[in-house]
C-alpha positions as CSV (number, residue, x, y, z in Angstrom):
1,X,-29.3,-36.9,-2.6
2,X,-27.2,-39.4,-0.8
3,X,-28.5,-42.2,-2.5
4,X,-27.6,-40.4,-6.3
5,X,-24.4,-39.5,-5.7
6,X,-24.0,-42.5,-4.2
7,X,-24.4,-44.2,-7.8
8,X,-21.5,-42.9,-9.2
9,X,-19.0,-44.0,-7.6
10,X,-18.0,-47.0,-9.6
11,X,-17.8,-43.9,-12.9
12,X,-15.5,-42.1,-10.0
13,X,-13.3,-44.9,-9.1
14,X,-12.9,-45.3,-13.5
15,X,-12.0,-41.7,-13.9
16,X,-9.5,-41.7,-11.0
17,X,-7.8,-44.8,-11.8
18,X,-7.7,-43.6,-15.4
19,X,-6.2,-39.9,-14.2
20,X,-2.9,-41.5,-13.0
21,X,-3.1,-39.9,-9.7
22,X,-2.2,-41.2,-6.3
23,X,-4.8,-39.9,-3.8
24,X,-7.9,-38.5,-3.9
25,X,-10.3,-37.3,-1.4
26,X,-13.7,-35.5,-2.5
27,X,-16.5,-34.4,0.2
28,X,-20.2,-33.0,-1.1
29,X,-22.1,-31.2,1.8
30,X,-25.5,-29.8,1.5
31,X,-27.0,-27.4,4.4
32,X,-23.7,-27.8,5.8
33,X,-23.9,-31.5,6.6
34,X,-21.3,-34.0,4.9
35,X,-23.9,-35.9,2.9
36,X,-20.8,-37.9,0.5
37,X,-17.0,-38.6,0.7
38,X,-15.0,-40.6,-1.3
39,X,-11.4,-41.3,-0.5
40,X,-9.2,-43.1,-3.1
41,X,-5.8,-43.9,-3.8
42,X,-2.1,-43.5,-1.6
43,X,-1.1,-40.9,0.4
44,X,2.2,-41.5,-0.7
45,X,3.0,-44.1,-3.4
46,X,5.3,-46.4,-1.3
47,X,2.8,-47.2,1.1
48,X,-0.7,-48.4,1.4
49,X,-1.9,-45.7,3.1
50,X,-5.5,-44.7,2.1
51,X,-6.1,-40.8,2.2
52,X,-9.2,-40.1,5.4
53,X,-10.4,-37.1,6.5
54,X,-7.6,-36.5,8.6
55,X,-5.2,-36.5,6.9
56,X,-3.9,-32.5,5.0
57,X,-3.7,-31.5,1.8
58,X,-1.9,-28.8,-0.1
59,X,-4.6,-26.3,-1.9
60,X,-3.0,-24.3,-3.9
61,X,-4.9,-21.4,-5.4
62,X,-7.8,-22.0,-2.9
63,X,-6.1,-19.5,-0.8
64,X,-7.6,-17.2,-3.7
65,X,-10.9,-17.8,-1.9
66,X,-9.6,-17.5,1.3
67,X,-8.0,-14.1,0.3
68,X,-11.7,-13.1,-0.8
69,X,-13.2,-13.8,2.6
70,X,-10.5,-12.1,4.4
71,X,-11.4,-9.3,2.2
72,X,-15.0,-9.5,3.1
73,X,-14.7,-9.3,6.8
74,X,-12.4,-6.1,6.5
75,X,-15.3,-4.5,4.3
76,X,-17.4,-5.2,7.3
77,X,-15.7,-3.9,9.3
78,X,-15.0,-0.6,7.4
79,X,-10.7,-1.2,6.6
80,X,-11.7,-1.7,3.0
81,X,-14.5,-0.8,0.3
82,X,-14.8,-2.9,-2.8
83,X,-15.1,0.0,-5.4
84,X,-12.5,1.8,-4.2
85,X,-9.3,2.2,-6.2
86,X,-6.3,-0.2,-4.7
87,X,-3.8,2.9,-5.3
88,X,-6.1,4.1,-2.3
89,X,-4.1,1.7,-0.1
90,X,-1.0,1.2,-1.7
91,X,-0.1,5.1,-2.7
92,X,2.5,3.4,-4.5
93,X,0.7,1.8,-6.5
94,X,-0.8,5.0,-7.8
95,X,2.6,5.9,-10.0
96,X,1.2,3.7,-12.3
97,X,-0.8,6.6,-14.5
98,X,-2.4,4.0,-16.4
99,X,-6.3,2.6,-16.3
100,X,-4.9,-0.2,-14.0
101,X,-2.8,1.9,-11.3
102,X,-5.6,4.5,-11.5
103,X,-8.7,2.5,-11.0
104,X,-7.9,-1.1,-10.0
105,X,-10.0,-2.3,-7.4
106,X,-10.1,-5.6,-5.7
107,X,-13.1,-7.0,-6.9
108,X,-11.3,-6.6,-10.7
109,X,-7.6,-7.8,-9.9
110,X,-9.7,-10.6,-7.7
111,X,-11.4,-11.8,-11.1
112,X,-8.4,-12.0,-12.9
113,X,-7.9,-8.8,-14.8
114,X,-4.2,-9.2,-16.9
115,X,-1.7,-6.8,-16.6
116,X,-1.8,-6.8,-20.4
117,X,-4.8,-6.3,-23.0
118,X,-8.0,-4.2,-22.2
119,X,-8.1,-4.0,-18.5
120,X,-11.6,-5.1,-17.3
121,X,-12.5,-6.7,-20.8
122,X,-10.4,-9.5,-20.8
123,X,-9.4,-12.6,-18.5
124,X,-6.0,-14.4,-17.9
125,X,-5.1,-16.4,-14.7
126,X,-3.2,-14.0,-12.6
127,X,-1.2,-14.8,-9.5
128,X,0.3,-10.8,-10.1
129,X,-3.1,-9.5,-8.9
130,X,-3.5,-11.7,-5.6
131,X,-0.5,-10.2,-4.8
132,X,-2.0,-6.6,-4.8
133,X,-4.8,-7.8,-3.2
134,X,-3.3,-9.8,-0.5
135,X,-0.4,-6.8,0.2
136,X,-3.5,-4.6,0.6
137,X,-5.3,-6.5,3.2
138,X,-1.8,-6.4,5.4
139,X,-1.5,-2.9,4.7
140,X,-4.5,-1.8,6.3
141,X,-4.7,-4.5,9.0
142,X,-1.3,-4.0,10.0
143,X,-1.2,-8.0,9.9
144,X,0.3,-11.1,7.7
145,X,-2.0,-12.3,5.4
146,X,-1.7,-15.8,6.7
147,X,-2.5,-13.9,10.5
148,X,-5.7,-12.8,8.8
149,X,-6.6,-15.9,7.3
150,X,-6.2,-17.9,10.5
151,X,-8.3,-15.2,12.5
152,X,-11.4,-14.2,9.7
153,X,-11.7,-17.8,8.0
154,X,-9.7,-20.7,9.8
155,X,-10.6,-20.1,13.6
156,X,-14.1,-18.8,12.6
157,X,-15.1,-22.2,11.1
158,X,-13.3,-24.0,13.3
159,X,-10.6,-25.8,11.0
160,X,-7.9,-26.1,13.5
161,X,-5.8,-28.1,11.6
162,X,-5.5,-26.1,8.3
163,X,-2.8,-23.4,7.9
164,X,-0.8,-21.5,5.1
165,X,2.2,-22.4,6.8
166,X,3.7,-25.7,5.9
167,X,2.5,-28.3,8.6
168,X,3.8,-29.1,11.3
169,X,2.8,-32.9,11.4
170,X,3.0,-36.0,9.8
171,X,-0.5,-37.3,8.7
172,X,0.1,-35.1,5.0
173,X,-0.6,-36.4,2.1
174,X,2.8,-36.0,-0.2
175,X,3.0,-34.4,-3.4
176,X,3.6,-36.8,-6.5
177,X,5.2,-36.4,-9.9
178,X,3.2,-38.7,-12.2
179,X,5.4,-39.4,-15.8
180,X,4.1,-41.2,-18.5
181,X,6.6,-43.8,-18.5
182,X,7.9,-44.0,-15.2
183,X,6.5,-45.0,-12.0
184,X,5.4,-41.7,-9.3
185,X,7.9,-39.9,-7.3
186,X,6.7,-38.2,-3.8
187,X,8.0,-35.0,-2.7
188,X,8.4,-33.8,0.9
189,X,8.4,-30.6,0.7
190,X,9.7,-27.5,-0.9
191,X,13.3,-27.1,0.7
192,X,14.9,-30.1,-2.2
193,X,13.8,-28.0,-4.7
194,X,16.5,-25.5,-4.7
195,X,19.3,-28.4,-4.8
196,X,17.7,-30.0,-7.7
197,X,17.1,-26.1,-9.8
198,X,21.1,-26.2,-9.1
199,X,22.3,-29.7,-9.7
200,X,19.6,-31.6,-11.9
201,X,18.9,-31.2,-15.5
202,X,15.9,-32.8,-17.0
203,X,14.2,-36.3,-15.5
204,X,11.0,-35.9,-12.8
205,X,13.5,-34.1,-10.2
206,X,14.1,-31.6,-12.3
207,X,10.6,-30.3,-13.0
208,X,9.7,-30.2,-8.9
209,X,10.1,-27.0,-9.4
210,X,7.7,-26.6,-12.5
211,X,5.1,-28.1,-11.2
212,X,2.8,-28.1,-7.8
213,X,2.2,-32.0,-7.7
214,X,-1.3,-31.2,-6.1
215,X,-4.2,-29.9,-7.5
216,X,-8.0,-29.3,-6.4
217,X,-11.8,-28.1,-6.9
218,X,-14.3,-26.1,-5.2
219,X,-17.8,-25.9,-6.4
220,X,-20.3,-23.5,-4.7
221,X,-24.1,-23.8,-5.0
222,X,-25.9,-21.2,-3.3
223,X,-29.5,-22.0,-4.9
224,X,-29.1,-25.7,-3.1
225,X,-26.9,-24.7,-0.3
226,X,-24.4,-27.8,-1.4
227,X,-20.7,-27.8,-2.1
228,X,-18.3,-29.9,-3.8
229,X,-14.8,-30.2,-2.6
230,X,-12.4,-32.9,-4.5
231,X,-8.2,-32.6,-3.9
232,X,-5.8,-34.6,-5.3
233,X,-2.2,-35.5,-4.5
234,X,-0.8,-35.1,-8.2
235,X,-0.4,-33.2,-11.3
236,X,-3.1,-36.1,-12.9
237,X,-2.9,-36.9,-16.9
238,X,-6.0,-35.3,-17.1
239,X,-8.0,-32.7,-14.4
240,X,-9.8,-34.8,-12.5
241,X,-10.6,-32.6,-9.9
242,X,-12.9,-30.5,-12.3
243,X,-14.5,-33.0,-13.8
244,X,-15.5,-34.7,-10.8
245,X,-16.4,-31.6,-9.6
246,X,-18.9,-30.8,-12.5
247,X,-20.2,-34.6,-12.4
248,X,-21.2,-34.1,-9.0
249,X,-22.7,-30.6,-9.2
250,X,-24.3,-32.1,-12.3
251,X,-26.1,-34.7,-9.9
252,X,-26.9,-32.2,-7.1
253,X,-28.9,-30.0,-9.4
254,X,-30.8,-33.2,-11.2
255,X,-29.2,-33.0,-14.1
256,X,-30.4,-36.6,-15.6
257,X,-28.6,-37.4,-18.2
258,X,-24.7,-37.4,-17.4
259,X,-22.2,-37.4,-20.0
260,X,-20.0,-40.5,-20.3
261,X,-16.6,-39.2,-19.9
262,X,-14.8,-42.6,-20.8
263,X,-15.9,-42.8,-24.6
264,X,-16.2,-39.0,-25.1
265,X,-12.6,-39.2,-26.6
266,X,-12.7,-41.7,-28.8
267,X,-15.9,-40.2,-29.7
268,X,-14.1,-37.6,-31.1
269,X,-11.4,-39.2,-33.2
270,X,-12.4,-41.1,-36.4
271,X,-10.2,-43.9,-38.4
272,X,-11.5,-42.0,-41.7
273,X,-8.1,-41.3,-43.9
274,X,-7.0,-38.0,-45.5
275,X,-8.6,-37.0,-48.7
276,X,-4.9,-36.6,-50.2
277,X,-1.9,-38.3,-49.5
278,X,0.1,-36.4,-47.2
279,X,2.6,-35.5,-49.7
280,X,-0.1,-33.4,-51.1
281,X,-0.2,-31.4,-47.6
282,X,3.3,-29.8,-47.9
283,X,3.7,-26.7,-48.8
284,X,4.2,-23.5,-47.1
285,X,0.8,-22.0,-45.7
286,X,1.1,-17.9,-45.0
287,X,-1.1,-15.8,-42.6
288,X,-3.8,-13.1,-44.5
289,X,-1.4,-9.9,-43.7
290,X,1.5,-12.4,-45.0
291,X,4.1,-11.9,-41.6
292,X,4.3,-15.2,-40.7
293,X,4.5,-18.9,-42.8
294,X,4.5,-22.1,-41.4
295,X,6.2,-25.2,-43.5
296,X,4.4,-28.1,-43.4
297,X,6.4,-31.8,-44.5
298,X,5.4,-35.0,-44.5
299,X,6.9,-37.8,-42.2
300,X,5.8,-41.1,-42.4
301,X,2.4,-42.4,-43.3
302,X,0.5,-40.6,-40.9
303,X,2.2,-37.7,-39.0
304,X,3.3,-33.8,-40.5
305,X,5.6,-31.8,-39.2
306,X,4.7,-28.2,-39.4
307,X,7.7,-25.5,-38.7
308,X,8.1,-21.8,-38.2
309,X,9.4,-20.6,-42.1
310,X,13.2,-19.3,-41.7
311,X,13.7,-20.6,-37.7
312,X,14.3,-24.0,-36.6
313,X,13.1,-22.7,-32.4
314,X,9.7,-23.6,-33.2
315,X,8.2,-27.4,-34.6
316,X,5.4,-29.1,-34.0
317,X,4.6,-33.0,-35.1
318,X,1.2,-33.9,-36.0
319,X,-0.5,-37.1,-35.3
320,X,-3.7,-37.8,-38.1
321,X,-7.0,-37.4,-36.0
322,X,-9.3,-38.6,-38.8
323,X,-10.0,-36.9,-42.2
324,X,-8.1,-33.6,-42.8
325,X,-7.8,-33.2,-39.2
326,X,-4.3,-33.2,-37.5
327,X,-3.3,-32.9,-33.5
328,X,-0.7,-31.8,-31.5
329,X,-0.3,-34.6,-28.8
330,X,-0.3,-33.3,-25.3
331,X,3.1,-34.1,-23.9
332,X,3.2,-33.5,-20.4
333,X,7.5,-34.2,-20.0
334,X,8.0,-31.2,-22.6
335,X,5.8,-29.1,-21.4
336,X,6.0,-28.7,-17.7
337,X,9.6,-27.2,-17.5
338,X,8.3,-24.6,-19.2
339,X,5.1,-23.3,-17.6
340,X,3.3,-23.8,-14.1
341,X,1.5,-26.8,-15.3
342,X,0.7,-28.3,-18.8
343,X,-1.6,-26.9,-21.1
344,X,-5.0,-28.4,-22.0
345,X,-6.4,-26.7,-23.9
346,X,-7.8,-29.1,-26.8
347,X,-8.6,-26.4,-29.3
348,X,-5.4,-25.3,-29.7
349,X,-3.9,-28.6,-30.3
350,X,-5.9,-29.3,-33.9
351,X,-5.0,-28.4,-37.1
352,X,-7.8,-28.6,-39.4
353,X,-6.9,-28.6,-43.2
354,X,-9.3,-27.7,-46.0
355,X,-9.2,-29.3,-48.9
356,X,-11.3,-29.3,-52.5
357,X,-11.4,-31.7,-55.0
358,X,-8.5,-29.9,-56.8
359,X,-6.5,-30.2,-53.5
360,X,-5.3,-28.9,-49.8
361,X,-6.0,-24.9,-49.9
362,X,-4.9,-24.2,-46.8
363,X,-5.3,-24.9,-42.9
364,X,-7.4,-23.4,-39.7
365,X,-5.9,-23.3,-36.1
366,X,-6.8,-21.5,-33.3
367,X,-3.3,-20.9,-31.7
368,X,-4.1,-18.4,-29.4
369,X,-5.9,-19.1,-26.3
370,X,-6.7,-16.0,-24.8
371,X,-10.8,-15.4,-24.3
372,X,-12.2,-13.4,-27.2
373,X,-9.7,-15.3,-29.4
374,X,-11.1,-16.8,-32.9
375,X,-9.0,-19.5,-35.6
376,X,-7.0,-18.4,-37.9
377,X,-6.8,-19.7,-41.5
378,X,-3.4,-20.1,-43.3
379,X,-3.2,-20.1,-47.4
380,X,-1.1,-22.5,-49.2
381,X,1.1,-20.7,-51.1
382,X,0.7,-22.2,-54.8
383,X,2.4,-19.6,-56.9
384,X,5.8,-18.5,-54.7
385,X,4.7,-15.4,-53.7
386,X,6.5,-15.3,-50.6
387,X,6.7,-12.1,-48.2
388,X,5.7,-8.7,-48.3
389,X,8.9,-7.9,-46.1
């Protein structure tokens, strides 16, 4: 197994340098023993200071896991029971008469259950049900949740130098804005990021607060008793973290033929040109029930610019992708201020238009994300027809 993994770490050393990040550190163990690690990169960008295996990381939603093994050893020991309701607990919680305040459990706020849709039947990440979870496990253990995760997980394995509080020390490696245009900025710690909220306005100090500047990967394999463990010190251009992660499970469980992630996108885009000219493409294009209509214009010799009919709040530019295909370009600057970090989703990005040989008819675009989701097709509105409302 050594000797595999091994082989791709000239593909890793590509992938990271392409990612933008600044440090990297990624450990595969099998039956417990560290069979490969990989450390790449800065710890902070001003210095030449590799990442090691000493030096601390910030994990982010891996305290999810954590939170799931603290919950484990209280089930053992008879504090909590997995199918009963978290209202049980929190009494509180039970003035919710719904389906959710009724019979929420950990093991379904734990996978992610929203607080909105049909509760158990669909998935969206949710920070709002860790928080149940992890105000349960102090409620019955009479104990802070990081007090329980230094006493059923931490101490247990013996990771004396990992914590939930903010470390104490100075071998950490910094979290890093990475900009498309600019070089990376390193962040101490949390405390600037009130004074920047307050005084700053746009620019990479301004979204510290937007975004974690750290991100990470955990694969478990239970079958091959291996696990894959990759961190990163950066919001990367891309999630390197997972696909490293997958590459390396990939090879653990002899999967021989391994994708090659650095022409997969450009496999994907073609130089063939629209079957109209892109004057052809405008129009206004309405939903089936005829509620909404987007506006599509031309501008320039390869891009559209598709707006919300009657509000200027919502635009999108299109770059051409090949054919009758059109894509949003992920833009990281615009979109970090307003969520926790930027949005990949691919599928969401292309607008695919359908045309005949009489012309564009009308355009399919799968805008919302949520699992269970499908495309939606809008008409081109030939004849005026306009609204219903």
């Amino acid at each position: 197994m050594e000797t595999r993994l091994a082989r791709l770490r000239p593909l890793i050393e590509e992938l990271f340098k392409l990612s933008c990040s600044l440090g990297l550190s990624l450990g595969v163990l099998h039956e417990v023993v560290p069979v490969f690690t990989a450390h790449l990169g800065r710890r902070e960008a001003s210095e030449l200071d590799i990442p090691n295996g000493e030096k601390l990381y910030n994990v982010a939603s891996f305290t999810k896991l954590m939170a799931a093994g603290v919950v484990s050893n209280l089930v053992e020991l008879g504090l909590l029971g997995w199918d009963v309701p978290i209202c049980h607990y929190l009494p509180e919680f039970g003035k919710r008469k719904d389906d959710v305040g009724q019979h929420a459990t950990i093991p379904r706020l734990a996978c992610h259950i929203p607080a909105y849709g049909e509760f158990w039947k669909t998935f969206v990440y949710s920070t709002w049900g860790y928080y149940l979870v992890t105000s349960t496990i102090e409620r019955v253990n009479g104990k802070p949740f990081s007090v329980c995760v230094q006493e059923y997980i931490f101490r247990p394995l013996g990771m004396s130098r990992s914590s939930t509080n903010l470390p104490g020390v100075d071998n950490v490696v910094l979290k890093h804005w990475v900009s498309l245009e600019e070089l990376p900025m390193s962040f101490h710690g949390r405390l600037i990021a009130a004074g920047v909220r307050a005084s700053v306005s746009g620019g990479p100090l301004g979204r510290v607060t937007t975004f974690t500047g750290y991100n990470g990967s955990m694969l478990l394999d239970p079958q091959s008793q291996s696990a894959v463990f990759i961190l990163v010190n950066s919001l990367p251009l891309f999630d390197i973290t997972d696909m490293l992660g997958q590459l390396l499970l990939g090879m653990i469980i002899g999967e021989n033929d391994c994708p090659d992630y650095i022409e997969f996108p450009k496999s994907k885009r073609t130089n063939k040109p629209p079957s109209f000219p892109l004057k052809h493409y405008e129009g206004d294009y309405w939903h089936k029930d005829r509620i909404i209509c987007y506006t599509v214009r031309s501008a320039g010799n390869n891009q559209l610019h598709v707006t919300v009919k009657g509000s200027r709040l919502t635009a999108y530019v299109l770059d051409s992708w090949g054919g009758d295909m059109f894509c949003l370009p992920p833009n990281r600057e615009l979109e970090l201020p307003h969520s926790m970090w930027p949005f990949t989703s691919g599928k969401s990005r292309v607008f695919t238009f359908n045309c005949s040989k009489d012309g564009v008819e009308s355009f399919t675009w799968h805008h919302e994300n949520t699992p269970g989701s499908k495309p939606e097709t809008f008409v081109k509105d030939v004849e005026g027809v306009g609204s219903k409302l």
